[in-house]
Steps between C-alpha positions, in 0.01 A plus 500: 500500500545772261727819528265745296458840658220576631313825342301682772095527457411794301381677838827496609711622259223787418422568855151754631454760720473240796786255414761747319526806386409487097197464409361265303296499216304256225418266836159342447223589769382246727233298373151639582279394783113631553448658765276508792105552445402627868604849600573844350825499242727775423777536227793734608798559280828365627867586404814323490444121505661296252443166580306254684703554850419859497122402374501232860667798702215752419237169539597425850520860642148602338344158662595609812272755494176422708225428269699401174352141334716558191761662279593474159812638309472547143916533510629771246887403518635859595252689367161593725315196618103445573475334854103465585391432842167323649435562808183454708466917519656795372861590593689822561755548216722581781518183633545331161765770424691418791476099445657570170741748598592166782557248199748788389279673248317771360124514501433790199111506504211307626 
């Protein structure tokens, strides 16, 4: 056994908006996935994630919402983000607005 010091992951000495208060920046967006082909989608315009905890946050409060099949987050680390939602109809921005405002952000425009 070895008595090197450890050197925390880059997350954790940079911190984001849902872990620690600086935000962080240069972090790579998650990898890509297609989304779903059924349904009506819907890009809004989301603001303060910076990483992919705050990208799962907003994921799990917007598939909550009756009718959702699917949401991808093109994840702009601190900057404005592109989250687009299938769902089998149309939904109020309201609703989405207040699933993001949940995950502890800011929806800026659908």
């Amino acid at each position: 056994m070895t008595n090197t010091p450890h050197t925390p992951l880059p997350m954790a000495s940079t911190g984001c908006a849902c872990c620690a208060p600086a935000p962080v920046v240069d972090q790579p967006a998650p990898a890509a996935k297609a989304p779903a082909s059924a349904g009506t989608s819907t890009t809004y315009q989301v603001e303060g994630m910076t990483c992919g905890h705050c990208a799962t946050s907003v994921t799990e409060e917007i598939t909550a919402l009756d009718g959702v099949t699917d949401v991808h987050i093109d994840l702009v680390a601190g900057g404005v983000s592109a989250v687009t939602v299938t769902a089998a109809g149309p939904l109020s921005t309201t609703e989405v607005r207040a699933a993001v405002e949940e995950a502890g952000y800011a929806l800026v425009s659908a």
